[in-house]
Phi, psi and omega in degrees: 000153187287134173328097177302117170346148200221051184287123133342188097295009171266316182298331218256327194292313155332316188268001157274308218294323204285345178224003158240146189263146195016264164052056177298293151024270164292333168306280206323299164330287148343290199317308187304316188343300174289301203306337195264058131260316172345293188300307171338312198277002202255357194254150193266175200303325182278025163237351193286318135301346190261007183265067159250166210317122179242140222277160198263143139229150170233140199217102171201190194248155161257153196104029194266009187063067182261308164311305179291345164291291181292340178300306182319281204337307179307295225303315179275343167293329161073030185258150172293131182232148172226120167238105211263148179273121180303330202270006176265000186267167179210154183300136186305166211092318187276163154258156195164220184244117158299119167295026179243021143305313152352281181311297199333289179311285175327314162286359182276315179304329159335278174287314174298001181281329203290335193269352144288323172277014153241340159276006185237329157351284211257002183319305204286311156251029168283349190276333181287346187239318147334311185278343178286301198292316184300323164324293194302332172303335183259329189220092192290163170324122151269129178241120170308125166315124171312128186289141148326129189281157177267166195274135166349118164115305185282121174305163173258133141304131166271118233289115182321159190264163191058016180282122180293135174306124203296161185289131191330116195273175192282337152284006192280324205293310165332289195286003149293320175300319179305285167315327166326301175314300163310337176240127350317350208260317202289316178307320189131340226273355202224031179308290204262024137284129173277151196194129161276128180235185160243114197251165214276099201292122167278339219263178202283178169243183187296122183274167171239131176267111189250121178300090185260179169308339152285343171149206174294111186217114166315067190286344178064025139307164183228187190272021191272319183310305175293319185261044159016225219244029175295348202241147165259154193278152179304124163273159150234125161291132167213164214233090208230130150353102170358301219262340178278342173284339191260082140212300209284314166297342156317280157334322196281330176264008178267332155303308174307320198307288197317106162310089189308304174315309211279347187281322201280347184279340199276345169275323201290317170304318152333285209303331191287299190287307218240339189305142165230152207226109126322085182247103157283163194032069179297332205296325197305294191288002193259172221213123181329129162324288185281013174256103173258340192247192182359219193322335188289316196288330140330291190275342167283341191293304185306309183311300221291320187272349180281323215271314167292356178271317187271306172302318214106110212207179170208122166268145163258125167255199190263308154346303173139182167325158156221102184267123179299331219273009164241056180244153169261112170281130188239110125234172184202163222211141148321293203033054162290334201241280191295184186245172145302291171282039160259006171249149207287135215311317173295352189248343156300316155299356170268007189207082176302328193272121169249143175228131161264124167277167182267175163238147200286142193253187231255305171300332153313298158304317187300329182295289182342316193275002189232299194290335187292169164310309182287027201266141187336283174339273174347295190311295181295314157000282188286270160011292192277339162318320174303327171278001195038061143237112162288101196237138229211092189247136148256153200318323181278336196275302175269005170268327167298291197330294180335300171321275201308346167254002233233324167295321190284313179336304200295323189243012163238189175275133190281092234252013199024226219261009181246025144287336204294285174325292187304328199265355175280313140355285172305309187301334186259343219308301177302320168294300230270340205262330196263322187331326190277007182241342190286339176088193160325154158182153157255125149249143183243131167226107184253170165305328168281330169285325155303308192286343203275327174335297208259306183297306166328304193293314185309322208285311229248085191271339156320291135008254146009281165312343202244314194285294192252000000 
């Protein structure tokens, strides 16, 4: 397996800090999570299965960055990550979504990432043989005619001495024209010529919805997949730009390079050693001490199928086996109306580290709306630039955003930092409709200018409850 980042937690909380505002807490957590999958790997082998992962619950309202921590976390870590809703699984029996679709889905996602990192491998000389077909397409081979033999029967003279070397064949000349060709093809000069190539036909063939034990399920096969590489593949000819034909035919042979058996065992081996499974709103499936009937009975059934998967389990894929027991499970939940201790006792021992995130407070936005890399400011900043409108936001401008939104959280429901969006929305809403007629233009968004947007609306809680 590929060596896993050797991130700190002091580096992995730094490298959060950069796109989420507070949550200490839960950073550190996470943080430790990765470095012991490190360490896990620095230990020696017989002790080295028996070290697993211990699992995450998050306990907040939302939009407090319960997602975005683990998403940050895969992303550095460079591990497959997946995030599934728990209220979308139903107990084997129902129809519906099996939770060992999980798994399915989490190996697929696998193999494309390794089968990306093995196409950027062989990238240069998938790009040289790229560059061979395209040749041939812009100058196919020329084959010289065959000279007439002499008749039968006639000695061959052998060539007088000081006889001047014969004139340049037509392949000499071919294969001069080519490289001519090859360095315009490299400069750019032949970008915006068309050429006929022959590419690999992709589009689908007829899928099959296949019955499995849990009910009805979309596997989205097709029939090339089952009978693997008994049927040949289909060309299709198309008639495309120089430079969008090298970028396609690249791809086609860097798929070709790439070993497939051998990429799909080292993702199957990722998921296995490196993976993260993301379940929101686990509180959606717990299920009360005294509620035994009709739907309740449904979301514990879901926990109960939750639990050897989360335990350590061997999924079957199109792939092959997938064994659970290192993969890190994080989930999280609101938990306004249920407990944490309302899910049933064995899937609560499985996820020892519990974090309560917090809910954001008015200082909060303000951060939000200015310090991460990704912050909203920017984001419109950067949007409405495109238009050559320079939007100018100040500090008195955006600490009003903040209040206000920080206000509706309080008297509708808190709805955390995706309140941000909707008052931001609103607030540009006029600008983002007129920009493309307006030109050049600067606008400053101050505080007077916020409240004349906003403050009506904010103010108007009936409004308010339906709008923002």
């Amino acid at each position: 397996m590929k060596e896993l980042r050797s991130f700190t937690p002091r580096e992995v909380v730094s490298e959060l800090d950069r796109y989420i505002v507070g949550q200490r807490d839960a950073k550190r957590s996470v943080a430790i999570a990765l470095r012991n999958r490190w360490r896990r790997q620095q230990v020696l082998p017989e002790l080295r299965d028996e070290i697993a992962p211990k699992n995450i619950i998050m306990i907040g309202p939302t939009g407090v960055g319960k997602t975005e921590v683990a998403r940050r976390l895969a992303k550095m870590a460079q591990a497959p990550f997946i995030k599934v809703e728990a209220s979308k699984f139903t107990e084997v029996g129902y129809v519906g979504r099996d939770v060992e679709s999980i798994i399915r889905d989490l190996t697929e996602l696998g193999i494309s990432m390794v089968m990306e990192e093995q196409k950027q491998a062989v990238a240069t000389k998938a790009d040289e043989l790229a560059e061979d077909r395209l040749l041939d397409a812009l100058l196919p081979p020329a084959v010289p005619p065959s000279p007439p033999g002499p008749a039968p029967g006639t000695p061959i003279a052998a060539p007088a001495p000081g006889a001047s070397h014969p004139e340049p064949t037509a392949s000499t000349t071919s294969g001069e024209t080519r490289e001519k060709l090859r360095n315009m093809l490299r400069q750019g000069l032949l970008d915006d010529r068309e050429v006929e190539i022959d590419l690999e036909d992709s589009g689908g063939g007829p899928t099959l919805s296949l019955v499995t034990p849990s009910g009805v399920e979309e596997m989205g096969m097709q029939f090339k997949d089952l009978l693997g590489g008994m049927l040949p593949q289909q060309k299709k000819r198309r008639r495309m730009k120089v430079s969008v034909a090298r970028r396609n035919l690249a791809a086609e042979e860097a798929t070709r390079l790439v070993d497939k058996d051998a990429a799909r065992e080292l993702a199957v081996q990722r998921v296995e050693q490196g993976a993260i499974v993301f379940i929101d709103e686990i509180d959606k499936v717990a299920v009360g001490s005294n509620a035994r009937s009709g739907p309740d009975v449904s979301r514990e059934g879901v926990q109960r199928d939750l639990l050897p998967i989360v335990e350590g389990s061997t999924v079957q894929t199109k792939h092959g086996a997938v064994r659970t027991d290192h993969i890190l499970f994080i989930a999280a939940g609101a938990f306004h109306i249920a407990k944490p201790s309302d899910l049933i006792p064995e899937l609560q021992g499985r996820f020892p580290i519990r974090v309560e995130l917090a809910s954001l407070t008015c200082e909060d936005f303000v951060r939000i709306l200015t310090e991460p890399d990704n912050s909203l400011v920017r984001q419109y900043t950067a949007l409405l630039l495109t238009e050559q409108i320079e939007l100018d936001f100040r500090e008195d401008g955006i600490r009003t955003i903040a209040e206000l939104a920080a206000r509706v959280n309080e008297r509708s429901d808190d709805i955390g930092a995706r309140r941000l969006h909707t008052l931001m929305e609103k607030l540009l809403e006029d600008i983002s409709f007129e920009a493309p007629d307006l030109g050049r233009t600067k606008l400053v968004i101050d505080e007077a200018h916020v409240r004349k947007q906003l403050e009506s609306l904010v103010e108007d809680e009936d409004l308010s409850r339906f709008i923002l």
